[in-house]
MMTF fields as JSON, N, C-alpha, C and O atoms, coordinates in Angstrom:
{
  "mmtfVersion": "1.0.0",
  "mmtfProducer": "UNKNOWN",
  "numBonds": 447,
  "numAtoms": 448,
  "numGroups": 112,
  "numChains": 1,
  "numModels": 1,
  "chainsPerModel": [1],
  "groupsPerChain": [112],
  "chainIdList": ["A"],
  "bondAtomList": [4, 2, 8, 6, 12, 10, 16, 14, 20, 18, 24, 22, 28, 26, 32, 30, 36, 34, 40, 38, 44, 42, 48, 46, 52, 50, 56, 54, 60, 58, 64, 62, 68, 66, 72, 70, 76, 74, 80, 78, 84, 82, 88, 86, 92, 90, 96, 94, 100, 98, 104, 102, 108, 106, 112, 110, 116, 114, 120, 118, 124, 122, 128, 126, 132, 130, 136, 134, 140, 138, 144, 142, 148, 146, 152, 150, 156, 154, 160, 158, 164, 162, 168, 166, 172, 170, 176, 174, 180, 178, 184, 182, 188, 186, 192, 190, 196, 194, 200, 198, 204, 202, 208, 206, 212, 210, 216, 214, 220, 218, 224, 222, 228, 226, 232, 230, 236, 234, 240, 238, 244, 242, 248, 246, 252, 250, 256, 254, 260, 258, 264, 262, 268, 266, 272, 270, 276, 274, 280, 278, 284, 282, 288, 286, 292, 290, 296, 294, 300, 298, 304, 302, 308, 306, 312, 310, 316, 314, 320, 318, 324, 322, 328, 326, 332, 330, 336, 334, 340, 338, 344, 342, 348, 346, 352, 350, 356, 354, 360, 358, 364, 362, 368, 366, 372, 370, 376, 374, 380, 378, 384, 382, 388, 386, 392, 390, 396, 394, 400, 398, 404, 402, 408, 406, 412, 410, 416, 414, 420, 418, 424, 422, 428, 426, 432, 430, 436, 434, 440, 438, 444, 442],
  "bondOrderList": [1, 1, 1, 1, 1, 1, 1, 1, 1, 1, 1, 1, 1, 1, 1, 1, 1, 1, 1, 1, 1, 1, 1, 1, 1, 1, 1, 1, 1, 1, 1, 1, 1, 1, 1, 1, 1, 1, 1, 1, 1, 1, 1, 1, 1, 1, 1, 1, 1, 1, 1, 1, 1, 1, 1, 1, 1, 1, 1, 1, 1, 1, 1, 1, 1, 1, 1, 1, 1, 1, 1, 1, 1, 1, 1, 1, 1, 1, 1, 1, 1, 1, 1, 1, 1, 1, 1, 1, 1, 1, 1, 1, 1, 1, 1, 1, 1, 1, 1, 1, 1, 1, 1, 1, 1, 1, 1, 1, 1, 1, 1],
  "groupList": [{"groupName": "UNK", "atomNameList": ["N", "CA", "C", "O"], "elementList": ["N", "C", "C", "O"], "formalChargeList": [0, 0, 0, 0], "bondAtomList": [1, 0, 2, 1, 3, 2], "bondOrderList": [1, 1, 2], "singleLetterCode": "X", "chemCompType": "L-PEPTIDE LINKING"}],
  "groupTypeList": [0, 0, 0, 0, 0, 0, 0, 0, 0, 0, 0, 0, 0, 0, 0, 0, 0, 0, 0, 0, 0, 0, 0, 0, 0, 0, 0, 0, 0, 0, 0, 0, 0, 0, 0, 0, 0, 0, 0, 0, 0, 0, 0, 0, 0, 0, 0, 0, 0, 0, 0, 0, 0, 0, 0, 0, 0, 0, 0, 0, 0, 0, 0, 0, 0, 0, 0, 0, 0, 0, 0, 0, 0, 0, 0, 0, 0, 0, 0, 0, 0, 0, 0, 0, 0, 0, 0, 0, 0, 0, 0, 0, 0, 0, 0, 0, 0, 0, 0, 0, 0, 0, 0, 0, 0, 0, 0, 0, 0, 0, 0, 0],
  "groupIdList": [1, 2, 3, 4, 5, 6, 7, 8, 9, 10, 11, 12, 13, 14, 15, 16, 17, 18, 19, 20, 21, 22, 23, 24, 25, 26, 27, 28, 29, 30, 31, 32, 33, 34, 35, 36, 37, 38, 39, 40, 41, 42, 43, 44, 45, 46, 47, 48, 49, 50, 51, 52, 53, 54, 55, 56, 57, 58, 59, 60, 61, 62, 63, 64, 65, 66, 67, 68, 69, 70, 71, 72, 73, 74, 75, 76, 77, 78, 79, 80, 81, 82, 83, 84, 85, 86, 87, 88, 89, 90, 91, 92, 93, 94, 95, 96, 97, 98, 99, 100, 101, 102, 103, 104, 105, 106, 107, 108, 109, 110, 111, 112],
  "secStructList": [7, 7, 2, 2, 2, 2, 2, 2, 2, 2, 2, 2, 2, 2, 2, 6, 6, 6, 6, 2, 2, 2, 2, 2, 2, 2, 2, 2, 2, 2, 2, 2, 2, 6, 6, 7, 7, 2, 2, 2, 2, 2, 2, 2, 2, 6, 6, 7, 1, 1, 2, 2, 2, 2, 2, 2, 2, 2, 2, 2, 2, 2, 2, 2, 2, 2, 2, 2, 2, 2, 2, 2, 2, 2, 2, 2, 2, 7, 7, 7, 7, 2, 2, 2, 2, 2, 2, 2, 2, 2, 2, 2, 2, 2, 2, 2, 2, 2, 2, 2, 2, 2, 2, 2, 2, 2, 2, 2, 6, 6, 6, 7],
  "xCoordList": [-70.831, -69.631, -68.951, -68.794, -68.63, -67.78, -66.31, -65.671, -66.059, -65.113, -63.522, -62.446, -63.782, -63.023, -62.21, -61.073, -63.911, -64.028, -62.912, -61.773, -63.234, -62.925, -61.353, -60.631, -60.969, -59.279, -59.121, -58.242, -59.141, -58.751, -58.963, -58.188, -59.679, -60.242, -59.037, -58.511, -58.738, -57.785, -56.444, -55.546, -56.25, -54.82, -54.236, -53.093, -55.803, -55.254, -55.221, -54.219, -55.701, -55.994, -54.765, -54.123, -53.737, -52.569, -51.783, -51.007, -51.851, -50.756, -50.649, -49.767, -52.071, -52.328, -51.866, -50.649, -52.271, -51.703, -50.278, -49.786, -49.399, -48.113, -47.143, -45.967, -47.321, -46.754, -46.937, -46.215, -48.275, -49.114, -48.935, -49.047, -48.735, -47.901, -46.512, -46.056, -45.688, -43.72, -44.321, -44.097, -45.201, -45.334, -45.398, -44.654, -46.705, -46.876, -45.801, -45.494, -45.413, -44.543, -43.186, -42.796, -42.627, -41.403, -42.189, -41.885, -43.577, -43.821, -43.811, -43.389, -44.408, -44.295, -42.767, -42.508, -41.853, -40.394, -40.288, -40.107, -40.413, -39.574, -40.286, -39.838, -41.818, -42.37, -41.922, -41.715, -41.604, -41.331, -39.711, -39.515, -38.453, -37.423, -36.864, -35.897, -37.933, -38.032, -38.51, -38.277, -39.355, -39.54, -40.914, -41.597, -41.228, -42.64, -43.795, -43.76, -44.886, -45.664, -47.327, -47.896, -47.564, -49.186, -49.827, -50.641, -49.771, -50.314, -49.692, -50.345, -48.669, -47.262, -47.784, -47.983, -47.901, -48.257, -49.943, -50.114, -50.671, -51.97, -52.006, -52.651, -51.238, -50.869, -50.563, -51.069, -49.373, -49.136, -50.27, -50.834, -50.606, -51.898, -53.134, -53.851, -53.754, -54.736, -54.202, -55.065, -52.919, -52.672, -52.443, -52.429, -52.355, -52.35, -53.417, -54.026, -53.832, -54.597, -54.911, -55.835, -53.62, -53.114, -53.132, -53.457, -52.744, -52.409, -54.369, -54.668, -54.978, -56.382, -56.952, -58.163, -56.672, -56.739, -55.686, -56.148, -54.705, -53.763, -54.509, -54.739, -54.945, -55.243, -56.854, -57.409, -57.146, -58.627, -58.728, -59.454, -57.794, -57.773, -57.04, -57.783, -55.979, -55.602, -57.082, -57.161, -57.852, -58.899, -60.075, -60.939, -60.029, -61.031, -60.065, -60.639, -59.109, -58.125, -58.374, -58.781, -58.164, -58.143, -59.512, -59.591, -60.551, -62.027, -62.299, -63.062, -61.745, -61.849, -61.44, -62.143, -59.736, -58.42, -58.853, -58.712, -59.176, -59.207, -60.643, -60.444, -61.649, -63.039, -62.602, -63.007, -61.816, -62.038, -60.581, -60.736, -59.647, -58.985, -59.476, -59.119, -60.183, -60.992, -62.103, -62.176, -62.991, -63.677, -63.248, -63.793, -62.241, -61.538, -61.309, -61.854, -59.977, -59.939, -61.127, -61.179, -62.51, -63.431, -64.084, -64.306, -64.221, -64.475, -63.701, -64.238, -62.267, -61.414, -61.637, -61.678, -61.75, -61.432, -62.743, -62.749, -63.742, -65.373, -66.047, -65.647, -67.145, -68.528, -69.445, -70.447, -69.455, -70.371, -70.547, -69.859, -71.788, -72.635, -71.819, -71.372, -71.625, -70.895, -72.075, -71.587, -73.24, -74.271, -73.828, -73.85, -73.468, -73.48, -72.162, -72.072, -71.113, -69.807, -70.034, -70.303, -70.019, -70.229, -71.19, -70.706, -72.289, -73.139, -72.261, -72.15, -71.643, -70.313, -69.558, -69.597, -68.772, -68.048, -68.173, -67.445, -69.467, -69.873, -69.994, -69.766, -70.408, -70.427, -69.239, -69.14, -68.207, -66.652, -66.346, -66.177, -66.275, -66.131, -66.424, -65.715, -67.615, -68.826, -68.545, -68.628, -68.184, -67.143, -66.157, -66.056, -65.088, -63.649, -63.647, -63.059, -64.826, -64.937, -65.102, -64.352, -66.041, -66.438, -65.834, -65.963, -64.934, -64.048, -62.57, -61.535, -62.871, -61.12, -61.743, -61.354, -63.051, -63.098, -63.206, -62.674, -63.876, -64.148, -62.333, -62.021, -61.475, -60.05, -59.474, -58.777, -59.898, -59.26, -59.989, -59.451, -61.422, -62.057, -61.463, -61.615, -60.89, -60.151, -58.824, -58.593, -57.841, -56.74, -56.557, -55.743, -57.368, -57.844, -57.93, -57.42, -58.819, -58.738, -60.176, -60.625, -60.933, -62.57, -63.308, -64.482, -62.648, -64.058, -63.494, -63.665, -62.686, -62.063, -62.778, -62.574],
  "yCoordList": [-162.236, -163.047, -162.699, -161.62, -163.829, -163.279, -162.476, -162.338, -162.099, -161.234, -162.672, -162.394, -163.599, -164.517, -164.887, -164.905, -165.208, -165.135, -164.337, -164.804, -162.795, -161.557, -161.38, -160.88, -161.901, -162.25, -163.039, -162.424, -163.872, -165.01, -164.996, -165.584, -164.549, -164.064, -162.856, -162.926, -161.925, -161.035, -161.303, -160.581, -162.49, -162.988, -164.284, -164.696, -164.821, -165.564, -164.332, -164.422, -163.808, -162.651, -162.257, -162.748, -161.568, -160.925, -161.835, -161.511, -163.741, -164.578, -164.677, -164.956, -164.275, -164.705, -162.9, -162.833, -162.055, -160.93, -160.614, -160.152, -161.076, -160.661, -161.509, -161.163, -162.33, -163.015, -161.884, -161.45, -161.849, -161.282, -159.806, -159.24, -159.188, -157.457, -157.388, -156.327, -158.637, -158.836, -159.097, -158.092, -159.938, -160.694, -158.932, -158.396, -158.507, -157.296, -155.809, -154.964, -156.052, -155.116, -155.079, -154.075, -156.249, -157.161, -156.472, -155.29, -157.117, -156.85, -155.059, -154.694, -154.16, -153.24, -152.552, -151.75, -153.24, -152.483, -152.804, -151.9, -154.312, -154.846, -153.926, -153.661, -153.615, -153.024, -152.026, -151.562, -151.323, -149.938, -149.143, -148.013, -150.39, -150.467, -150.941, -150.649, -151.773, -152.244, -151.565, -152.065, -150.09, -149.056, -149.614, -148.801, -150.214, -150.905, -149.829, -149.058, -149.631, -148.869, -149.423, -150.484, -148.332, -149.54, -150.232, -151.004, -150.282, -150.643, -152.022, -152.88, -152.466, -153.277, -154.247, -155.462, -153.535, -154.106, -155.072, -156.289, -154.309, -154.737, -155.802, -156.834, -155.526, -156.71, -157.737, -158.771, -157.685, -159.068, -159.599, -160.67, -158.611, -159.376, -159.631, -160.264, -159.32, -160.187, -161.397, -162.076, -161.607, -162.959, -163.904, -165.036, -163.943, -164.843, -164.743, -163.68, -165.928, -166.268, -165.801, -165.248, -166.298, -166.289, -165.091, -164.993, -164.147, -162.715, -162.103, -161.445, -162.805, -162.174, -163.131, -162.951, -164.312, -165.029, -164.448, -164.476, -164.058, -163.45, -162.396, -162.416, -161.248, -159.917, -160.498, -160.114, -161.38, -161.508, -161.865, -161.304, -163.114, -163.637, -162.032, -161.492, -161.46, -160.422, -158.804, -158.086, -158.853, -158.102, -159.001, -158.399, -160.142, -160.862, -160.319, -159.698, -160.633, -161.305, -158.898, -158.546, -158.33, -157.017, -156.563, -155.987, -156.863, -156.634, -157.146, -156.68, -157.848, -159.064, -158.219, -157.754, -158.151, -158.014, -156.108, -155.592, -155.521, -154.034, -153.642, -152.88, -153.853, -153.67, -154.127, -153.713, -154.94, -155.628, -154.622, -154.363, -154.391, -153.506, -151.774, -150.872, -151.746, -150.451, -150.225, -149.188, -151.397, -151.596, -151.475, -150.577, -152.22, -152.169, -150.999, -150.258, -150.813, -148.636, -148.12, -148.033, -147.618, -147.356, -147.382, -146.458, -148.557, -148.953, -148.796, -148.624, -148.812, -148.117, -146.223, -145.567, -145.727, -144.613, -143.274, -142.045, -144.373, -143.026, -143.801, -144.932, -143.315, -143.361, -143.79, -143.741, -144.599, -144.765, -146.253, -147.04, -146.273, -147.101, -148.333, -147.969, -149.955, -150.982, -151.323, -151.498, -151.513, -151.559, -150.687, -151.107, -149.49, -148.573, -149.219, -149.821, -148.836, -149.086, -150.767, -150.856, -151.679, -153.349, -152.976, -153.045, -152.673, -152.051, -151.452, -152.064, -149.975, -149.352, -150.527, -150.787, -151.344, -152.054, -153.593, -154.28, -153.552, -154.14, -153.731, -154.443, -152.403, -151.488, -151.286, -151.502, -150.824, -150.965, -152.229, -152.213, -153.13, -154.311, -154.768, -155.423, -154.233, -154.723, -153.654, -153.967, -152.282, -151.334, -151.775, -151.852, -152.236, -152.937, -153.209, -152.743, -154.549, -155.982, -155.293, -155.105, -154.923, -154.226, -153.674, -154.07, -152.317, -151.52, -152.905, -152.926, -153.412, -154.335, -155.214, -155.361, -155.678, -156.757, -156.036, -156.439, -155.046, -153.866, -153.948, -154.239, -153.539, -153.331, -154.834, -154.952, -155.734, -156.92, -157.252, -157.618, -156.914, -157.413, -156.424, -157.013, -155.255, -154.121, -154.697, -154.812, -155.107, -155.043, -156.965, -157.426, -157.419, -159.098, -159.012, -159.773, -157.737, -157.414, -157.952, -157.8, -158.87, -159.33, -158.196, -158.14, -157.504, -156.18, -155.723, -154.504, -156.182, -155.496, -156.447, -156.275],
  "zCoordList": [3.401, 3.513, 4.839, 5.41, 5.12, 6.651, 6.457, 5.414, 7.514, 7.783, 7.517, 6.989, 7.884, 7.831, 6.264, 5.792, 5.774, 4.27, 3.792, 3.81, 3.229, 3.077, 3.171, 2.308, 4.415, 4.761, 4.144, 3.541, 3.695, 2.819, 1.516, 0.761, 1.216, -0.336, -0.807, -1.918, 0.032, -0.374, -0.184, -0.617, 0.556, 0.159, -0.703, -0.899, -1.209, -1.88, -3.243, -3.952, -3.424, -4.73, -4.361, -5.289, -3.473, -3.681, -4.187, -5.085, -3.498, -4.268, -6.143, -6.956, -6.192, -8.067, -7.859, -7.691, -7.844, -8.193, -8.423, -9.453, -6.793, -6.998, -8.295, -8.189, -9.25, -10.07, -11.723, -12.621, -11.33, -12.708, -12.613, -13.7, -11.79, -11.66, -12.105, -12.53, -12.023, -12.616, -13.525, -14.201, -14.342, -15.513, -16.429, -17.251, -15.732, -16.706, -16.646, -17.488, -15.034, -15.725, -16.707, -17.303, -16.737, -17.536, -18.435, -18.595, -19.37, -20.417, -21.016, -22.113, -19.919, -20.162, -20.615, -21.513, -19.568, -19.825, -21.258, -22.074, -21.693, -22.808, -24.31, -25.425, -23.473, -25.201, -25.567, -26.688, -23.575, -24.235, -24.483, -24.931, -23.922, -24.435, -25.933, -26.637, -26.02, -27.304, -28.824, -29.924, -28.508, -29.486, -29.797, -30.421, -29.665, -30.131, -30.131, -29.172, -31.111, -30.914, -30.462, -30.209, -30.528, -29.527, -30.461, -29.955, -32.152, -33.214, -33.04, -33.634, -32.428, -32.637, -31.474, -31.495, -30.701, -28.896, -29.429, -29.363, -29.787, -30.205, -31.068, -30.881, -32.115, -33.007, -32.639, -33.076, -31.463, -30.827, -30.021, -30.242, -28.898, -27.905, -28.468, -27.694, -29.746, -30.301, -31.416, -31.973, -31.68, -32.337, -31.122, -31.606, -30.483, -28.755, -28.228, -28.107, -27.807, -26.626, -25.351, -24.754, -25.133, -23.724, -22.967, -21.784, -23.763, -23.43, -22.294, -21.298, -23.241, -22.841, -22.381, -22.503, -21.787, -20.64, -19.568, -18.427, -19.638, -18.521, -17.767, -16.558, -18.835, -18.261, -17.424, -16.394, -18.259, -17.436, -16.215, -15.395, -15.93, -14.455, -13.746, -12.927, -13.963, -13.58, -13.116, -12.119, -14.245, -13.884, -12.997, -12.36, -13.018, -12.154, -10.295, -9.4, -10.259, -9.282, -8.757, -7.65, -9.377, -9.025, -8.417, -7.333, -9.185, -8.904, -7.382, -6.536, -7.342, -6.152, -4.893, -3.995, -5.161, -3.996, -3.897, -2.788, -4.662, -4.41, -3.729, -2.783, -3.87, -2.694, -1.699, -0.612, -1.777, -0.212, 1.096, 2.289, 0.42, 1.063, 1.044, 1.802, 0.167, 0.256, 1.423, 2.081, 1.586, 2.286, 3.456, 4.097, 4.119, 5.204, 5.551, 6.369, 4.482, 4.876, 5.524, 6.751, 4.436, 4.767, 6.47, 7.253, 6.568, 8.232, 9.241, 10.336, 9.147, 10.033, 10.173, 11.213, 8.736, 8.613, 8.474, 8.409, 8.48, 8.365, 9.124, 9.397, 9.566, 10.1, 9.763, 10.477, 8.079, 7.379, 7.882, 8.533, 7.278, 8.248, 7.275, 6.187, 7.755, 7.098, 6.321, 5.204, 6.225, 5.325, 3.895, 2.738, 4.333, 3.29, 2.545, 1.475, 3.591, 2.348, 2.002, 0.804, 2.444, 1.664, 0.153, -0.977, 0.391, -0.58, -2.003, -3.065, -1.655, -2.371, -2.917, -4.12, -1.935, -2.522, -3.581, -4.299, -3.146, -4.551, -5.541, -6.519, -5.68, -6.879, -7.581, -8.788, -6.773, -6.867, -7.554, -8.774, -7.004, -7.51, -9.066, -9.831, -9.239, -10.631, -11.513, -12.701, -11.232, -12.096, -12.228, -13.452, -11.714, -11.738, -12.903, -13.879, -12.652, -13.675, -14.66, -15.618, -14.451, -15.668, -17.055, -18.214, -16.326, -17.032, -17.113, -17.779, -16.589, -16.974, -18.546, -19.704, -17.602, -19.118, -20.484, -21.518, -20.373, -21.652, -22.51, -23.665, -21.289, -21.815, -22.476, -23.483, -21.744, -22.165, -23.906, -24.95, -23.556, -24.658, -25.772, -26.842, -25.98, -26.552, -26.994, -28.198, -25.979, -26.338, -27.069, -27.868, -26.55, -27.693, -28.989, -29.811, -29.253, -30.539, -31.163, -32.299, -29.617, -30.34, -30.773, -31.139, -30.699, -31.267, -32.312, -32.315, -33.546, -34.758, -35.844, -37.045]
}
């Protein structure tokens, strides 16, 4: 993918990000001002939909926007060959996904 690409790919991922970071943290304050326990929290995000369509585009949109500023770092900041880290950061990437969807598919409640 070009370098062009890559710039653009990570800022449209920060526009869907920066909405969905207030969305979740609002939610976090309110559960945890609210006394709610994680049995409580769980209860709600697998009777909704939405909730695990949210986190997903959110773990798609992270998998995405985080290799690619890692990557960058990387090439400014070591010696390693750009073969090597692009390589890494696919790996990065496909762990992301990975471990996010596992959580989403967890906190949905499809695995009870």
């Amino acid at each position: 993918m070009t370098e062009a690409r890559l710039f653009a790919l990570q800022r449209i991922t920060a526009m869907i990000l920066g909405p969905l970071v207030v969305v979740h943290l609002a939610v976090i304050l309110y559960a945890v001002r609210g006394g709610l326990t994680a049995q409580e929290i769980l209860a709600r995000t697998s009777a909704n939909a939405l909730w695990p369509l949210f986190y997903l585009v959110f773990v798609v949109s992270v998998a995405i926007h985080a290799p690619i500023g890692l990557r960058n770092i990387l090439r400014e900041w070591t010696a390693l060959p750009t073969r090597a880290i692009d390589a890494s950061m696919v790996v990065f990437a496909l762990l992301l996904g990975l471990l996010g969807a596992r959580a989403v598919y967890a906190v949905a409640g499809w695995g009870a």
